[in-house]
N, CA and C of each residue as an Amber inpcrd file, in Angstrom:
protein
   366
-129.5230000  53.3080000 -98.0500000-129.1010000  53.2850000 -99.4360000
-130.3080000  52.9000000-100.2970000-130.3020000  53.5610000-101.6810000
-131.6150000  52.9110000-102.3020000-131.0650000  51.9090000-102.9700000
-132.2420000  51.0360000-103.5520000-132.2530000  49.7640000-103.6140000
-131.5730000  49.9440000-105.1560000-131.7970000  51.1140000-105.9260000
-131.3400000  51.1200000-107.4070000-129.6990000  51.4910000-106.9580000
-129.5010000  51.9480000-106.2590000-128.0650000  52.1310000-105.6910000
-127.2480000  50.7270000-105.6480000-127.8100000  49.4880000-104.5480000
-127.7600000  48.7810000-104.6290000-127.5050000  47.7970000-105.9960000
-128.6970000  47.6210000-106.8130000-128.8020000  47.1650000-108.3070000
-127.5040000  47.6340000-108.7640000-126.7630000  48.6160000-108.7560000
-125.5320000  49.1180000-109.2680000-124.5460000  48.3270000-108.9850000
-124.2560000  48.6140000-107.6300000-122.8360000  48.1530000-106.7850000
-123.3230000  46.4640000-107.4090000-124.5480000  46.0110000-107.2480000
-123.8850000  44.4900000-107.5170000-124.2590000  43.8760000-108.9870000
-124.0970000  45.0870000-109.9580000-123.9810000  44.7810000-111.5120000
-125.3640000  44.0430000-111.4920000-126.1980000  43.8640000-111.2210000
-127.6480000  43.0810000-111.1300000-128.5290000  43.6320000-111.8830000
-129.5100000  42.2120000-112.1960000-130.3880000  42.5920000-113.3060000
-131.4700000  42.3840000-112.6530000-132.6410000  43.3100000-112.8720000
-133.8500000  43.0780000-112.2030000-134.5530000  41.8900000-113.0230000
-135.4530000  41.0280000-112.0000000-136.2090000  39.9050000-112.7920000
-137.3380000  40.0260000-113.1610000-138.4750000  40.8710000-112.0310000
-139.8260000  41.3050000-112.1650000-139.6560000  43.0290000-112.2390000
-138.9580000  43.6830000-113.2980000-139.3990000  45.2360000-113.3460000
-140.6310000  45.5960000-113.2300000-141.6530000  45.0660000-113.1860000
-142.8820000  46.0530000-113.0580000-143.6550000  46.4290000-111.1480000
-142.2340000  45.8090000-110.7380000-141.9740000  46.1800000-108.9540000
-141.4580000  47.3370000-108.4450000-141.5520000  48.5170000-108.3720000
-140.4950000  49.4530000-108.1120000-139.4770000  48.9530000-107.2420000
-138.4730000  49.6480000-107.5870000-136.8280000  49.4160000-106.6820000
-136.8090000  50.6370000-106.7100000-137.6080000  51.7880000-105.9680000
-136.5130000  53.1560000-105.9670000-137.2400000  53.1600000-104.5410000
-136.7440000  52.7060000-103.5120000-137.2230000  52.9050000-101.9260000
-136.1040000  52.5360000-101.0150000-135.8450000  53.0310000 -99.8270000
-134.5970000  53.2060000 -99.0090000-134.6110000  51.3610000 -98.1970000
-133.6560000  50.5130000 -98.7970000-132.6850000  49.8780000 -97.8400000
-131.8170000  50.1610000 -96.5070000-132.6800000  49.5140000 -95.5030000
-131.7200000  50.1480000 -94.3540000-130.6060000  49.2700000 -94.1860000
-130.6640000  47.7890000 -94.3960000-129.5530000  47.1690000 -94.5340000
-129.6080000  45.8370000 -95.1900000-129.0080000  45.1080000 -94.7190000
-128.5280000  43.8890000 -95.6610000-128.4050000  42.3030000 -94.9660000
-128.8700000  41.2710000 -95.0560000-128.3990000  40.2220000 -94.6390000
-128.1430000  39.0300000 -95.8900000-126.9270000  38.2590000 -95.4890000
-126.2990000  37.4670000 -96.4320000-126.4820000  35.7240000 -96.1830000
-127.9920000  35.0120000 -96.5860000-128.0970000  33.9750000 -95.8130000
-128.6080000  32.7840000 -96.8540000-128.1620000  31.9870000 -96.7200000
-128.8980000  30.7380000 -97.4310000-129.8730000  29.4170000 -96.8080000
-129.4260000  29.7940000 -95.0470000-130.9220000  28.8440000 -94.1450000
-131.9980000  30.3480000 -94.1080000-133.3550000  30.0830000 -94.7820000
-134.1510000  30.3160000 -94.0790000-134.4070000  30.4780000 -92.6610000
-134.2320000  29.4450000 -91.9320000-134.6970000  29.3840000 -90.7530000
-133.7030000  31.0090000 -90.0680000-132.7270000  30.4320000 -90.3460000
-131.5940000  32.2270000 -90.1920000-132.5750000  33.3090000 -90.3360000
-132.5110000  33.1780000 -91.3990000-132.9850000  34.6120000 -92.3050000
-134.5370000  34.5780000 -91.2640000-135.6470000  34.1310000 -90.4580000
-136.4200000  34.1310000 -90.0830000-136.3560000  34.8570000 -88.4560000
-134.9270000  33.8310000 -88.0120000-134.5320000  34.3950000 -86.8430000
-133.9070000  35.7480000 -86.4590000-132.9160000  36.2430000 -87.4920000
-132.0510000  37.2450000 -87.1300000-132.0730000  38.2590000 -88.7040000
-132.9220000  38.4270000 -89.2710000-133.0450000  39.4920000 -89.8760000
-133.8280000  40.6970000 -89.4650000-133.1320000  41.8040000 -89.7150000
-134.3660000  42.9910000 -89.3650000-135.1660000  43.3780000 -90.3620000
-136.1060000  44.0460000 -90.2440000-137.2860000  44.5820000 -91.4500000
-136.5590000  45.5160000 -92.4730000-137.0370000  45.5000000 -93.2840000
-136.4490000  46.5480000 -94.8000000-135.0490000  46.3250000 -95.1540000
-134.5820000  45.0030000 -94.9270000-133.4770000  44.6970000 -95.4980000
-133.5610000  44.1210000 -96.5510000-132.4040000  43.7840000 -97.6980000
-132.3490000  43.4200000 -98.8250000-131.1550000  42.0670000 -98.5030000
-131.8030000  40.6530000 -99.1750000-131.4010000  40.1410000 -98.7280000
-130.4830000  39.1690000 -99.7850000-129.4030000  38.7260000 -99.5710000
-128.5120000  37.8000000-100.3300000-128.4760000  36.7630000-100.4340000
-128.7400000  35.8800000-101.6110000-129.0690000  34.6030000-101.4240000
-128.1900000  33.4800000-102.3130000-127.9390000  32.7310000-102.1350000
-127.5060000  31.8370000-102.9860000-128.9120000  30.4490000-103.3330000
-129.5210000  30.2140000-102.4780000-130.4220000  29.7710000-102.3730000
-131.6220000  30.3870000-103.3880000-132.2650000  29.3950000-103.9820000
-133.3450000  29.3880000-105.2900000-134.0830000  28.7200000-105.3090000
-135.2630000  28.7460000-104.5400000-136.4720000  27.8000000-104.5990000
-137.5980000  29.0190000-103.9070000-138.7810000  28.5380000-104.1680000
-140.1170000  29.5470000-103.3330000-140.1000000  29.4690000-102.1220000
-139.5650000  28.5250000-101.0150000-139.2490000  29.4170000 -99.8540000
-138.6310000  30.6200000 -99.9050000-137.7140000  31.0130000-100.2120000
-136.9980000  32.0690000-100.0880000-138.3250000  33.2080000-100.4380000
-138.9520000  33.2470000-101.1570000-139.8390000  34.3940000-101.9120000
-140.8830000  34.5880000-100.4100000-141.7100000  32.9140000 -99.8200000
-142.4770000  33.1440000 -98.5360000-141.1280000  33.7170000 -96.9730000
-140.1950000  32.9460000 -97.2990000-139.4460000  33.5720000 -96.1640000
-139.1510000  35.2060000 -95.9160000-138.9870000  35.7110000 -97.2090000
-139.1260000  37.4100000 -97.6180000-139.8220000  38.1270000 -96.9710000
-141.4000000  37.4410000 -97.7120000-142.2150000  38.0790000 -97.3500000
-142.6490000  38.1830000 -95.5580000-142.4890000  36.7680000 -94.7380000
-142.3610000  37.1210000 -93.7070000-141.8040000  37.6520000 -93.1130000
-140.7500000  38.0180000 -92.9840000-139.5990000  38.7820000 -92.6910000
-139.5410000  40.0860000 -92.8240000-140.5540000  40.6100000 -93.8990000
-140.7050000  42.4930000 -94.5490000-139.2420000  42.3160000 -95.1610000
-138.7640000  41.2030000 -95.9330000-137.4810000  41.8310000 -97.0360000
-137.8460000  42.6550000 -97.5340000-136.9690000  43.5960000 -98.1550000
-137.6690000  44.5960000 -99.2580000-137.1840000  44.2150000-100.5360000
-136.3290000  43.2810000-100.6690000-135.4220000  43.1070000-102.0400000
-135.0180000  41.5810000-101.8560000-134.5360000  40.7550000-102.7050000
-133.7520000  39.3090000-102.8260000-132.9840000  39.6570000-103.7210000
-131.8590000  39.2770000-103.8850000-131.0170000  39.3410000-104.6020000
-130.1200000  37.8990000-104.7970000-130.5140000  37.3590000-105.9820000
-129.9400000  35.6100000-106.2200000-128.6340000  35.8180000-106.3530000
-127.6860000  35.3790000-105.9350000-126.1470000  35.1900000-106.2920000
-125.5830000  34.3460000-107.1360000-124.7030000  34.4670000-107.8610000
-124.0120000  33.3640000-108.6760000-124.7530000  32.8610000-109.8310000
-125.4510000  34.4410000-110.1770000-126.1550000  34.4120000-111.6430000
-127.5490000  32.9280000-111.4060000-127.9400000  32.6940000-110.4520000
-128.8920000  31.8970000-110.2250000-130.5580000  32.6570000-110.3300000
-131.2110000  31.6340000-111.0970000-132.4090000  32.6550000-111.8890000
-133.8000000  31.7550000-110.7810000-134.4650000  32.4480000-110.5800000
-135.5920000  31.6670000-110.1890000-137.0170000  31.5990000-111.2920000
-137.4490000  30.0160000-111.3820000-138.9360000  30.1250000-112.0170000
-139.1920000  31.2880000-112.4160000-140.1340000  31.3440000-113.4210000
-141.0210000  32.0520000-113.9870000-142.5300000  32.0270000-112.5750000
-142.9240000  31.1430000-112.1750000-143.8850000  31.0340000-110.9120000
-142.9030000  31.5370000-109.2610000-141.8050000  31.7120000-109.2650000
-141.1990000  32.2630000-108.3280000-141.3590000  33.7250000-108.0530000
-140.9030000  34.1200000-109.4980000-141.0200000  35.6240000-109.9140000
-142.5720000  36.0620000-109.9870000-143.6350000  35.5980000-110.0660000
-144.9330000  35.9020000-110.1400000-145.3130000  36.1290000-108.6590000
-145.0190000  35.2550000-107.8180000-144.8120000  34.7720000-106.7230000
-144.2940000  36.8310000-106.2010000-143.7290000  36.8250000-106.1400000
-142.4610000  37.7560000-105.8620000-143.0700000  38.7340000-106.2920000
-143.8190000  39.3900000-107.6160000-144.3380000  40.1890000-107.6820000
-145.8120000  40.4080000-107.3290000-146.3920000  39.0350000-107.2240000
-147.6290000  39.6010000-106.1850000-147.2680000  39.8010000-104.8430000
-146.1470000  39.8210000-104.1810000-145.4840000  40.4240000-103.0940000
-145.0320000  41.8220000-102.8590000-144.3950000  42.1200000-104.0910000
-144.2040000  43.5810000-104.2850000-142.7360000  43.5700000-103.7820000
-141.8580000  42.0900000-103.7980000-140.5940000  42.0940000-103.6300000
-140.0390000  41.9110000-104.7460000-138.7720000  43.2850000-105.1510000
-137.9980000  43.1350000-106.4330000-137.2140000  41.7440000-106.0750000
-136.8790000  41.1000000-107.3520000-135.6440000  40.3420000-107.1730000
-135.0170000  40.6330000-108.4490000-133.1430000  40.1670000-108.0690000
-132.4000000  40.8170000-108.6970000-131.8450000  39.0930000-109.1440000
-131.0700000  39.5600000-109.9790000-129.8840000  38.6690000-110.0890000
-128.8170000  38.7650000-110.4660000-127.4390000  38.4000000-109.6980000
-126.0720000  39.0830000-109.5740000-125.1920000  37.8280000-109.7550000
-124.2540000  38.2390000-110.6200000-122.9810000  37.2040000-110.8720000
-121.9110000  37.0550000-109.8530000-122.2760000  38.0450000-108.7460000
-120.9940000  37.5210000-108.0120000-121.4000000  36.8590000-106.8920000
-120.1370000  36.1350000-105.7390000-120.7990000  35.7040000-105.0920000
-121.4140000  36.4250000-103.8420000-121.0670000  35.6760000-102.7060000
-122.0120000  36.1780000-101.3570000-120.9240000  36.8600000-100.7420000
-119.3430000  36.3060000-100.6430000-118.3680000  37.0090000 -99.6330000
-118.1800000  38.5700000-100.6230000-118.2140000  38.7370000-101.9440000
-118.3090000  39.7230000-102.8370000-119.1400000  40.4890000-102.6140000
-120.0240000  40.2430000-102.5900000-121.2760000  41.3740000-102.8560000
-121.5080000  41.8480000-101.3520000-121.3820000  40.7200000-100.5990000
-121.5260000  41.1750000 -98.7450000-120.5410000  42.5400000 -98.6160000
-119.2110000  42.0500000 -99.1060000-117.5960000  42.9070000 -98.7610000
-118.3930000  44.4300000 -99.7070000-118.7420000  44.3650000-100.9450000
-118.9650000  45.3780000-101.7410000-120.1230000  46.7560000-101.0100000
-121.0310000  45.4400000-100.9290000-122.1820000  46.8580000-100.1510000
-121.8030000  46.8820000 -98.7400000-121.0810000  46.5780000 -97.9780000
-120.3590000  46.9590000 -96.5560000-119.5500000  48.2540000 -97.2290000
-118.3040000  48.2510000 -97.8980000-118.2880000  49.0050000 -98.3790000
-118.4000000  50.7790000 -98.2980000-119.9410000  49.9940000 -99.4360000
-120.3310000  51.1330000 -99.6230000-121.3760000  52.0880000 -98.8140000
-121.2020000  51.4940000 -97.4900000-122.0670000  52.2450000 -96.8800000
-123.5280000  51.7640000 -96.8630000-123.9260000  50.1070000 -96.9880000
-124.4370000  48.9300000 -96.3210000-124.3890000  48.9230000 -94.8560000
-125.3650000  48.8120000 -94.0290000-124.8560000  47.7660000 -92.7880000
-125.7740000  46.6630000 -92.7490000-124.7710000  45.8970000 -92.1630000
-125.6390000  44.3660000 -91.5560000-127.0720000  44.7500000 -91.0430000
-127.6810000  43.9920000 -91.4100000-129.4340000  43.9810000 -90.6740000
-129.5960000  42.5430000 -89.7490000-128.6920000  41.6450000 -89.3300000
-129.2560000  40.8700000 -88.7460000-128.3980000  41.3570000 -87.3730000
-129.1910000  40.3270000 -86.5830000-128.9720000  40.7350000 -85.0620000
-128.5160000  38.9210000 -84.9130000-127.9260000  38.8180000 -83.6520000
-127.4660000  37.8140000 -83.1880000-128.5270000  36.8640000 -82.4430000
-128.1100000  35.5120000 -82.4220000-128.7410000  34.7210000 -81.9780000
-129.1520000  34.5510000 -81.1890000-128.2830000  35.3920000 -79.9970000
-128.6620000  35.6440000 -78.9280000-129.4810000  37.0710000 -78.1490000
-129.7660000  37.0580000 -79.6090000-130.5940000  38.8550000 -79.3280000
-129.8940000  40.0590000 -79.1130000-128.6860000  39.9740000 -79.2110000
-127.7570000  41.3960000 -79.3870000-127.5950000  41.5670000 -80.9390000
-127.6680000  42.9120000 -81.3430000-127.5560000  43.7830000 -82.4930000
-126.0790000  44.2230000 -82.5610000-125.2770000  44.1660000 -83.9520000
-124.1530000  44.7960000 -83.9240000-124.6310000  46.1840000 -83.9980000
């Protein structure tokens, strides 16, 4: 799914536009530990956060997020977003929450990007 596809389904406002968002999302993970999001995410996913501080922006980037998306209308720094665009990761920000926006882009033809703890993939 593309990522402006995405921006749709979850009514979201981009924070750093001068990032392109028109590149293919293969899927999605919905996490607020880092350490998670480090362990069991796959590459080129777009990721859901409720969580708002500059880890999240270095956890991204290790990970190959391709997107963040803040939940619950939560804005990050002005140095977050700088942060984020010398990364070349869009971030969004969306009013709804995490069981919402998870249920919405499942949906629509989303899949999960994380794999299990124990190293099996749904």
């Amino acid at each position: 799914m593309n990522l402006n596809e995405i921006i749709e389904h979850a009514r979201g406002k981009v924070l750093n536009p001068t990032v392109s968002t028109d590149h293919e999302i293969l899927g999605a993970c919905g996490a607020d530990l880092m350490s998670d999001v480090l362990a069991v995410v796959k590459p080129e996913a777009v990721l859901l956060t409720g969580l708002c501080n500059p880890q999240v922006i270095r956890t991204a980037h290790m990970a190959d997020v391709r997107a963040i998306i803040f939940l619950r209308g939560k804005q990050p720094t002005p140095d977050m977003i700088e942060m984020a665009t010398q990364e070349n990761i869009p971030l969004i920000s969306c009013e709804k929450g995490m069981f919402d926006l998870c249920g919405k882009l499942y949906r629509a033809g989303l899949r999960s990007f994380e794999s299990n703890m124990n190293g099996s993939h749904d």
